[in-house]
C-alpha positions as CSV (number, residue, x, y, z in Angstrom):
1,X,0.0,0.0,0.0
2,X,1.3,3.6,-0.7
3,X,1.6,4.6,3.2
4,X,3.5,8.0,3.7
5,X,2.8,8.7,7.2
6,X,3.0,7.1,10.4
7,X,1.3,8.9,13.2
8,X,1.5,7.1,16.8
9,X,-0.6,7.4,20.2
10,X,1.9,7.6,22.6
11,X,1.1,6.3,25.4
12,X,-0.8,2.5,25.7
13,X,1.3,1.9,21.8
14,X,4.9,2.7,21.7
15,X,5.5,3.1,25.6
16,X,3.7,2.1,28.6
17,X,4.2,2.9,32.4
18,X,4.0,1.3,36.1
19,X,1.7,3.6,36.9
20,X,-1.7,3.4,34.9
21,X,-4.4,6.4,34.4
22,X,-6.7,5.1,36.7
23,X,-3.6,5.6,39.6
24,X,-3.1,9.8,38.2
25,X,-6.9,9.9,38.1
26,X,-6.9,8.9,42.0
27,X,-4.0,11.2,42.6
28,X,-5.2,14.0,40.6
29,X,-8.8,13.9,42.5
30,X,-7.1,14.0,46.0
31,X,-4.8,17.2,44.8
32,X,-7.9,18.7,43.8
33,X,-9.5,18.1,46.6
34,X,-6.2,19.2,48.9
35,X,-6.6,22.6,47.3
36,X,-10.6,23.1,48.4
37,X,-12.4,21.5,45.1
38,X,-15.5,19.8,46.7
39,X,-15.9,15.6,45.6
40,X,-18.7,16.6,43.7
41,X,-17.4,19.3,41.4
42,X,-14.5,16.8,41.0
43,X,-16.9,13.9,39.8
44,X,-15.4,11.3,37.5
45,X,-12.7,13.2,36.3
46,X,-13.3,11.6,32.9
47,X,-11.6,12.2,30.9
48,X,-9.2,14.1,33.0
49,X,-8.1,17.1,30.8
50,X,-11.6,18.3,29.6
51,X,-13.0,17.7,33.5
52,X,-10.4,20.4,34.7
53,X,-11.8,23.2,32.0
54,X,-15.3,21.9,33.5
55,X,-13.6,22.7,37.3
56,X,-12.0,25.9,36.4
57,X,-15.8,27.1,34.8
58,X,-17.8,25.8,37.9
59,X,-15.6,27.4,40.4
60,X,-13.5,30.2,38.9
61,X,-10.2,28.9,39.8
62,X,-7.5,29.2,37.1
63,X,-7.2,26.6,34.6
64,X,-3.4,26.6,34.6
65,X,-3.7,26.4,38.2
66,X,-5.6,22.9,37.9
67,X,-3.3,21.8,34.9
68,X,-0.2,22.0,36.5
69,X,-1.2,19.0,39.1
70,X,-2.2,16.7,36.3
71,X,1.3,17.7,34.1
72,X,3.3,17.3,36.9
73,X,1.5,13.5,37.6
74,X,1.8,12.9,34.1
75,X,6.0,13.9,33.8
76,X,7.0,12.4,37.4
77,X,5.1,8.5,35.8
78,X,7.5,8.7,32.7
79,X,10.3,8.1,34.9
80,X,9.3,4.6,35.7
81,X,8.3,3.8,31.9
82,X,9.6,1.6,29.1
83,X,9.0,0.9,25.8
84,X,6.9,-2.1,24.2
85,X,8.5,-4.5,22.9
86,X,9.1,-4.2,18.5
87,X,8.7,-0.4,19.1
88,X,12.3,0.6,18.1
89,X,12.2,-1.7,15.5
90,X,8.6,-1.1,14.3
91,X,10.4,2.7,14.1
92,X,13.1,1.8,12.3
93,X,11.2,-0.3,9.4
94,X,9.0,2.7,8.9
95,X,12.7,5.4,8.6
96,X,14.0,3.1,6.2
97,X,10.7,2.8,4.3
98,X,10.6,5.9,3.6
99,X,8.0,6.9,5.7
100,X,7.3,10.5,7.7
101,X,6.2,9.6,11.4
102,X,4.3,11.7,13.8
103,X,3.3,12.0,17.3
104,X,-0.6,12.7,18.3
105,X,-1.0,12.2,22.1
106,X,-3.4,13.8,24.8
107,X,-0.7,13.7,27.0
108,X,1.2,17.2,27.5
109,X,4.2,18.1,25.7
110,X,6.6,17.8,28.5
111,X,5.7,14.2,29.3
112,X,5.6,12.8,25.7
113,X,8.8,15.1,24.6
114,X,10.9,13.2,28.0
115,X,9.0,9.7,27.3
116,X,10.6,10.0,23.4
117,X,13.8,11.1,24.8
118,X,14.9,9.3,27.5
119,X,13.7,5.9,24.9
120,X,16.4,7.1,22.7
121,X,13.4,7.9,20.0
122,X,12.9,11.3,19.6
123,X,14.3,11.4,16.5
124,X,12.6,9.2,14.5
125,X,9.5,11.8,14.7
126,X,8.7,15.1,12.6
127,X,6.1,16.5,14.5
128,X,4.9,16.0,18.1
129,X,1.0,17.4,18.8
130,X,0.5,17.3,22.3
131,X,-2.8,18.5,23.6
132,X,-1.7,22.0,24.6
133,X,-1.6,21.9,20.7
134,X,-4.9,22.7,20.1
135,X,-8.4,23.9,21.6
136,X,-9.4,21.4,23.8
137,X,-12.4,21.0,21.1
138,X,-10.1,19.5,18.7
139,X,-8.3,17.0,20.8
140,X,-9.0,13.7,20.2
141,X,-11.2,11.9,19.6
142,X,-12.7,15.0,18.2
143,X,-11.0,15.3,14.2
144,X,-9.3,18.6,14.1
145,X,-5.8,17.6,15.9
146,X,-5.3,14.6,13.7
147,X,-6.7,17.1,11.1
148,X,-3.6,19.4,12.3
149,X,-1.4,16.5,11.3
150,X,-2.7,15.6,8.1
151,X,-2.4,19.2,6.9
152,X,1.1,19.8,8.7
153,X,2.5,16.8,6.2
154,X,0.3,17.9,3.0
155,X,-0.5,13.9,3.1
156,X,-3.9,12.3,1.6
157,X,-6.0,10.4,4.0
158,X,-6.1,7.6,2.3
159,X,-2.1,7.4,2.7
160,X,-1.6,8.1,6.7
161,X,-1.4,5.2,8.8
162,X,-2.9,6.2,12.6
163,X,-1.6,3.4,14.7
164,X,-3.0,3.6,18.1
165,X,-4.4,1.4,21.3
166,X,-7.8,3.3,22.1
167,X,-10.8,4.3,20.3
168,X,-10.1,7.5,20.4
169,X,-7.2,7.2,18.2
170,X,-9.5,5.3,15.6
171,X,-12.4,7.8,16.2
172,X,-10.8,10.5,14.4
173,X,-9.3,8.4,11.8
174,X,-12.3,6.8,10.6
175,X,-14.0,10.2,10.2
176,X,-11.6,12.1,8.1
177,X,-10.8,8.6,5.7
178,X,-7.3,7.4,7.5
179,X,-6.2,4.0,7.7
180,X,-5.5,2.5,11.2
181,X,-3.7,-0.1,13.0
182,X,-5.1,-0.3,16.8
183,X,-3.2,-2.2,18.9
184,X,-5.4,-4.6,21.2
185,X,-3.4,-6.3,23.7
186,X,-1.2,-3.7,25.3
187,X,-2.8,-3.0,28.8
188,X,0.1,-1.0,30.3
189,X,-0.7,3.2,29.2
190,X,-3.4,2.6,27.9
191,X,-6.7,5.1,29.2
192,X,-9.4,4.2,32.1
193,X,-12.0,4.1,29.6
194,X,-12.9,2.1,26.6
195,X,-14.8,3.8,24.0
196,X,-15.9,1.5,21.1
197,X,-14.3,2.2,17.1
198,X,-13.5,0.1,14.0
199,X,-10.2,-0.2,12.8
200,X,-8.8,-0.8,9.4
201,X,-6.4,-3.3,11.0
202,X,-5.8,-5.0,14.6
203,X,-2.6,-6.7,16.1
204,X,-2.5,-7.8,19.7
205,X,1.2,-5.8,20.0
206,X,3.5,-3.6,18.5
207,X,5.8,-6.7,18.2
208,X,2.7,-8.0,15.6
209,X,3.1,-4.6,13.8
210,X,5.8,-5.3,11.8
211,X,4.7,-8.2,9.9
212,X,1.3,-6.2,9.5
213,X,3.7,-3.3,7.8
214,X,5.7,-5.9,5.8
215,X,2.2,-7.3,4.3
216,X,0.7,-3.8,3.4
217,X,3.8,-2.2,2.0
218,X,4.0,-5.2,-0.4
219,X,0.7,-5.6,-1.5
220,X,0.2,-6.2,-5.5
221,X,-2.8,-5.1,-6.9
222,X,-4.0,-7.5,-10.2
223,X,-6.4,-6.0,-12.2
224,X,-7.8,-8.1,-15.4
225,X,-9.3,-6.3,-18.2
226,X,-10.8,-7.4,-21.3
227,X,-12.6,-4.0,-23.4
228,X,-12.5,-1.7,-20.2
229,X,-12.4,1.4,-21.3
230,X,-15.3,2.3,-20.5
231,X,-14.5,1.5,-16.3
232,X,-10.8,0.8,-16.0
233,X,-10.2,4.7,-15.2
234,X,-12.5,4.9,-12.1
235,X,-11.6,1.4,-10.9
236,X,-7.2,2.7,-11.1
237,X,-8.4,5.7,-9.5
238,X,-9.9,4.5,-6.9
239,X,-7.2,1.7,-6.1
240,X,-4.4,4.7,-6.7
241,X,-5.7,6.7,-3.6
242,X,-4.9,3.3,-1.7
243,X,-1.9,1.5,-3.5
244,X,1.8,2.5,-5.0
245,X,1.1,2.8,-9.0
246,X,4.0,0.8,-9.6
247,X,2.3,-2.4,-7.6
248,X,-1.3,-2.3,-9.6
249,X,-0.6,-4.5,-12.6
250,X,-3.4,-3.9,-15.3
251,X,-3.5,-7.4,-17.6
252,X,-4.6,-6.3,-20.6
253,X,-6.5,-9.0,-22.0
254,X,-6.1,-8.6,-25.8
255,X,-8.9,-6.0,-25.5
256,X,-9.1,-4.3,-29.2
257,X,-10.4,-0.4,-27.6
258,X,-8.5,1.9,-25.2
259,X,-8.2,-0.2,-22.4
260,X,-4.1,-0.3,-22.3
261,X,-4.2,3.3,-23.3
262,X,-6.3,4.5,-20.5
263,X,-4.2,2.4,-17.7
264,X,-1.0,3.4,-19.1
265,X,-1.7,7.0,-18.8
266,X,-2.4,6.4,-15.3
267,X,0.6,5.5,-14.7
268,X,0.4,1.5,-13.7
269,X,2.0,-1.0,-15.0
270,X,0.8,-3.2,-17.9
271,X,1.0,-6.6,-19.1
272,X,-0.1,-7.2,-22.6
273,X,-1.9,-10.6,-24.0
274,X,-1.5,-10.2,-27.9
275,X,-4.9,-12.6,-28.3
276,X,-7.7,-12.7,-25.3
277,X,-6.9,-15.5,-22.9
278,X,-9.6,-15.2,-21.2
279,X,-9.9,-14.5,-17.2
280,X,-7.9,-17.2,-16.0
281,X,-5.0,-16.5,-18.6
282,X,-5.2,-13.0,-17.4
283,X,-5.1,-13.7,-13.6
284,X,-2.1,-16.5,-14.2
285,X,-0.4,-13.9,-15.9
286,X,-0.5,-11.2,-13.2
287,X,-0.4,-13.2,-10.5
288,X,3.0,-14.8,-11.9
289,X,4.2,-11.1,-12.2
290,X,3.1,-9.9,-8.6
291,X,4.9,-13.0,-7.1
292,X,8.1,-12.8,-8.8
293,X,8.5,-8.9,-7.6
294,X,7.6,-10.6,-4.1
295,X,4.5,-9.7,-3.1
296,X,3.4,-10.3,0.3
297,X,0.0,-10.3,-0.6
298,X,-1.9,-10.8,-3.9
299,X,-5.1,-8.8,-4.8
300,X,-7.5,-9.5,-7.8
301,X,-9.6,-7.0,-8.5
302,X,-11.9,-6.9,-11.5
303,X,-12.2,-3.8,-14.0
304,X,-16.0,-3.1,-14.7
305,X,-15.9,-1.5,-11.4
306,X,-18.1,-4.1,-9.6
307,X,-15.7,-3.7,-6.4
308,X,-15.6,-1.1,-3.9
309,X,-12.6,0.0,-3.1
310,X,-13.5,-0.6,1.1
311,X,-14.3,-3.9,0.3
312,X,-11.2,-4.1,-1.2
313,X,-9.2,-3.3,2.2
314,X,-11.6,-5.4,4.5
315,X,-10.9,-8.6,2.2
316,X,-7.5,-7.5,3.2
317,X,-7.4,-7.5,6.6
318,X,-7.4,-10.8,7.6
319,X,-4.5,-12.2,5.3
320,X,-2.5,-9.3,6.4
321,X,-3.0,-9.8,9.9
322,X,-1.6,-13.2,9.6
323,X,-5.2,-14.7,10.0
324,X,-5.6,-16.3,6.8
325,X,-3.7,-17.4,3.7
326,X,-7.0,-16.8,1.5
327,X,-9.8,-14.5,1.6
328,X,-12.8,-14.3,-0.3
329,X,-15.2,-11.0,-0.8
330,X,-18.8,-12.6,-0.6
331,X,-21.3,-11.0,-2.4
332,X,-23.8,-14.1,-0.7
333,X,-22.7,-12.7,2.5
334,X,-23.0,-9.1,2.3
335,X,-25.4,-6.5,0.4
336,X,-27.3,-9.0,-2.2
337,X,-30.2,-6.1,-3.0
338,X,-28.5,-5.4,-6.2
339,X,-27.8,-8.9,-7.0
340,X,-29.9,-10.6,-9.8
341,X,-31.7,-13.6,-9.1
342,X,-30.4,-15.4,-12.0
343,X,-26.6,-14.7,-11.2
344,X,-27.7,-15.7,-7.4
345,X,-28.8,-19.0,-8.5
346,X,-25.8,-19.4,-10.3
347,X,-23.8,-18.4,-8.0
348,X,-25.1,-20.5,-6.1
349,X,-24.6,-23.8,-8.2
350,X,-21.5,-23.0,-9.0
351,X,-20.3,-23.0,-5.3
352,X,-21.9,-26.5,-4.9
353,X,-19.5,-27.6,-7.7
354,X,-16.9,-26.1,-6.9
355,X,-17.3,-27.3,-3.0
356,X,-17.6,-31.0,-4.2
357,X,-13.9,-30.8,-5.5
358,X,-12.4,-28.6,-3.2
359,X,-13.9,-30.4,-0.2
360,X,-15.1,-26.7,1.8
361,X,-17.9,-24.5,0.5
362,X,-17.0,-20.9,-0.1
363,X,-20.2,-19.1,-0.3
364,X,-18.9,-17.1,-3.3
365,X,-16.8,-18.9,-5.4
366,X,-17.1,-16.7,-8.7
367,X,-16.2,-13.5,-6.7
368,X,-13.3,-11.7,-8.4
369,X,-12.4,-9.8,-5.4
370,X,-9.8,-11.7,-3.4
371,X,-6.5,-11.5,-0.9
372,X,-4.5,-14.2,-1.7
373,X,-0.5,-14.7,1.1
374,X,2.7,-14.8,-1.2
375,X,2.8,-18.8,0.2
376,X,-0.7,-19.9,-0.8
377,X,-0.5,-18.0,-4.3
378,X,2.6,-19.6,-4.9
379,X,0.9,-22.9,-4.3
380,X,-1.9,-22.4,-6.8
381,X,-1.3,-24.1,-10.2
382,X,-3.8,-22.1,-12.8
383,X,-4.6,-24.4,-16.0
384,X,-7.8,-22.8,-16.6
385,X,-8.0,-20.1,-18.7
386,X,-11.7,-18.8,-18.7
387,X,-14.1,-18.5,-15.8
388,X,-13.9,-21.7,-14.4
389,X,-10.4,-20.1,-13.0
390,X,-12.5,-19.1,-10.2
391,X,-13.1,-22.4,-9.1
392,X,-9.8,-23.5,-9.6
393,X,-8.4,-21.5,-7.1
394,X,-10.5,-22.0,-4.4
395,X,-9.8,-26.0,-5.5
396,X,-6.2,-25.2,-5.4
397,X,-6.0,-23.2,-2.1
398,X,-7.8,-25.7,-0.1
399,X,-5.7,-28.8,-1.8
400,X,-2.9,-27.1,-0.4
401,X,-3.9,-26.7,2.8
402,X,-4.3,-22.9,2.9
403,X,-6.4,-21.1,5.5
404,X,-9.7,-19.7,3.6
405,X,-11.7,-17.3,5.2
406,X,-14.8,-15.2,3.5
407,X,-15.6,-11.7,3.8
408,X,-18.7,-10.2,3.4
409,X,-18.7,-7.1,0.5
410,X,-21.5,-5.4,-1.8
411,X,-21.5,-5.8,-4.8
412,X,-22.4,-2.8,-7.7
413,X,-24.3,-3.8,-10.2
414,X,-24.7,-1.3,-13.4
415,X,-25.9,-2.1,-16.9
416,X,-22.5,-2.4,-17.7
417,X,-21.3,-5.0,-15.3
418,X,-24.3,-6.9,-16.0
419,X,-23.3,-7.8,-19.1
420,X,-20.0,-9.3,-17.9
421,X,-19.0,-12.3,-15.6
422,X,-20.7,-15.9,-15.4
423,X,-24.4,-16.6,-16.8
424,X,-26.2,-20.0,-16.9
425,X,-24.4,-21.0,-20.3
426,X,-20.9,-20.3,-18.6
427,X,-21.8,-21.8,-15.3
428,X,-22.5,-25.3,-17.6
429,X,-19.4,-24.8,-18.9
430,X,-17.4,-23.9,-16.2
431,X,-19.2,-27.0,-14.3
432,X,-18.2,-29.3,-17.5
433,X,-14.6,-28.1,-17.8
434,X,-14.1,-29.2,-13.7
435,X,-15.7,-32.2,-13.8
436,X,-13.7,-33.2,-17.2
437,X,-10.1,-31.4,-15.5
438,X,-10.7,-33.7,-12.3
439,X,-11.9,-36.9,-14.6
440,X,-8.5,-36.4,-16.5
């Protein structure tokens, strides 16, 4: 994927402390109440920096007054804290990948600006945003200090990574379109509230980071088209916000209109077929390519813009989390409204068929959308050079063992996608040419 910035919670995901928040939320309460604040102007104290601006209004004391007790709690627990483990080298991956990192934390700038330094990585960052950064109405999980970020770095959305350990870190993210990584397991730092939110991606540990960042960085797109022109523009585009021009490989199918002319001048690579092969000659031939440059993970991705591109990244997820060697976007398992009948039923056939050879039913077989390890697509032999290649890889994968998940995705149906894909005359074939491959 073409990530170009890294922006990290501090606190809960790179380091983490003896001391938890719930311990400074005790502490800060009984300095509050030292200095004459009544128990029930205190209240929850969460969370703790927007319940001292709440103080400070209800009894007129001085804001800075109140802050200084919760800075001073907050700089005196980073002498007892450490880094997680795979931090530094999580860090280090990321420099040498090119990538600009950043620092979005709620703590204050003294305490995040010792924490870096007395870890040794200060240095790896660009730009620290602590919360006396902004109006308390823009600190997270509110948008406008990741906002702050985004426009600091002049970096699309879609090509920022916010790697966190708390809803509020995903929050944020999710509203303004940028991808995230929260980090589940790390107990240590993290706040004394939970707050639900969605992430792109989830890994127990920052030590489980780096093979996430491996996987995504070397993702290969394969796009097979066949007489695109009319789609293959918007379909790049939208896989261009997400992924490095230079891994989306356009197989041009032996199409006789603009097709190669279109994906050229978008800047992606293309592989020519001098006579239409077909789908499966088309796939075979970019998903030979995407392996010998080494992809970590595989991608298909059809042309006549029957995908959406955040399907694309959820059929993702699990492969690149380690999870699975094989996933499947479902159209049976997601948004069918737009779904024909007839290409439901056969659909639905087909995955019969194709379940009697491969020994596991995959509820969509025939879908073109799919996240295929560097080890399992290595494993798959494609002899099939039409539609029944569909089949055939699910048949392959699970001969070989590979771990198939499915994940549910809608599929969008216009007049022009209509006309292409499986119908009852191919289904019959691509039945026939199984049962006749397996017979042989």
């Amino acid at each position: 994927m073409d990530i170009r910035l890294a922006i990290f919670d501090l606190d809960g995901t790179l380091i983490g402390a003896l001391t938890d928040f719930q311990q400074i939320k005790e502490e800060l309460k009984e300095r509050l109440l030292q200095i004459g604040i009544s128990r029930e102007v205190i209240g929850d104290l969460t969370p703790m920096y927007e319940s001292l601006f709440r103080i400070a209004r209800e009894t007129g004391r001085d804001f800075e007054e109140l802050h200084r007790h919760l800075r001073e709690l907050e700089v005196e627990r980073m002498n007892e804290s450490y880094l997680f483990e795979g931090s530094r080298e999580v860090l280090e991956f990321l420099r040498d990948s090119g990538i600009r990192m950043a620092i979005m934390t709620r703590s204050c700038r003294e305490a995040a600006v010792k924490a870096l330094k007395m870890h040794g990585i200060l240095d790896y960052f660009d730009l620290i945003v602590a919360r006396e950064d902004v109006p308390v109405e823009e600190l997270k999980p509110n948008r406008g200090q990741l906002k702050r970020v985004l426009e600091h770095f002049g970096v699309p959305p879609t090509k920022t990574l916010m790697i966190g350990d708390h809803g509020y870190d995903i929050v944020p993210a999710n509203e303004l379109g940028v991808l995230s990584v929260m980090i589940t397991s790390n107990e240590t730092g993290r706040m004394s509230f939970s707050i639900d939110a969605q992430a792109t991606f989830e890994v127990p540990t920052m030590k489980e980071l780096l093979p996430l960042l491996e996987r995504l960085l070397n993702v290969y797109v394969v796009v097979p088209a066949y007489n695109e022109e009319k789609t293959i523009g918007k379909v790049l585009d939208s896989l261009l916000a997400y992924f490095k021009a230079n891994h989306i490989v356009v197989v041009n199918d032996g199409s006789r209109d603009r097709t190669e002319e279109i994906a050229r001048s978008k800047g992606v690579r293309v592989l020519n077929h001098l006579v239409n092969r077909g789908l499966g000659g088309a796939l075979g031939t970019g998903i030979s390519f995407a392996l010998r440059k080494k992809a970590r993970l595989v991608l298909t991705f059809d042309a006549d813009g029957q995908h959406l591109i955040t399907d694309a990244l959820r059929v993702i997820k699990p492969v690149a989390e380690g999870k699975a060697d094989f996933a499947v976007g479902s159209r049976l398992k997601g948004d069918v409204s737009q779904m024909p009948a007839v290409k439901r039923f056969g659909n639905l056939v087909l995955d019969w068929v194709t379940a009697l050879f491969a020994r596991k039913y995959v509820s969509d077989s025939q879908s073109g959308l799919r996240c295929l390890s560097y080890d399992c697509a290595s494993r798959i032999r494609i002899t099939c050079d039409r539609y029944a290649v569909s089949s055939e890889i699910v048949i392959e994968a699970a001969k070989h063992g590979c771990r198939i998940v499915e994940v549910p995705i809608r599929a969008v149906y216009s007049e022009y996608s209509m006309k292409k894909g499986t119908n009852v005359f191919e289904g019959v074939k691509i039945a026939l040419n199984l049962l006749f491959d397996k017979l042989r």
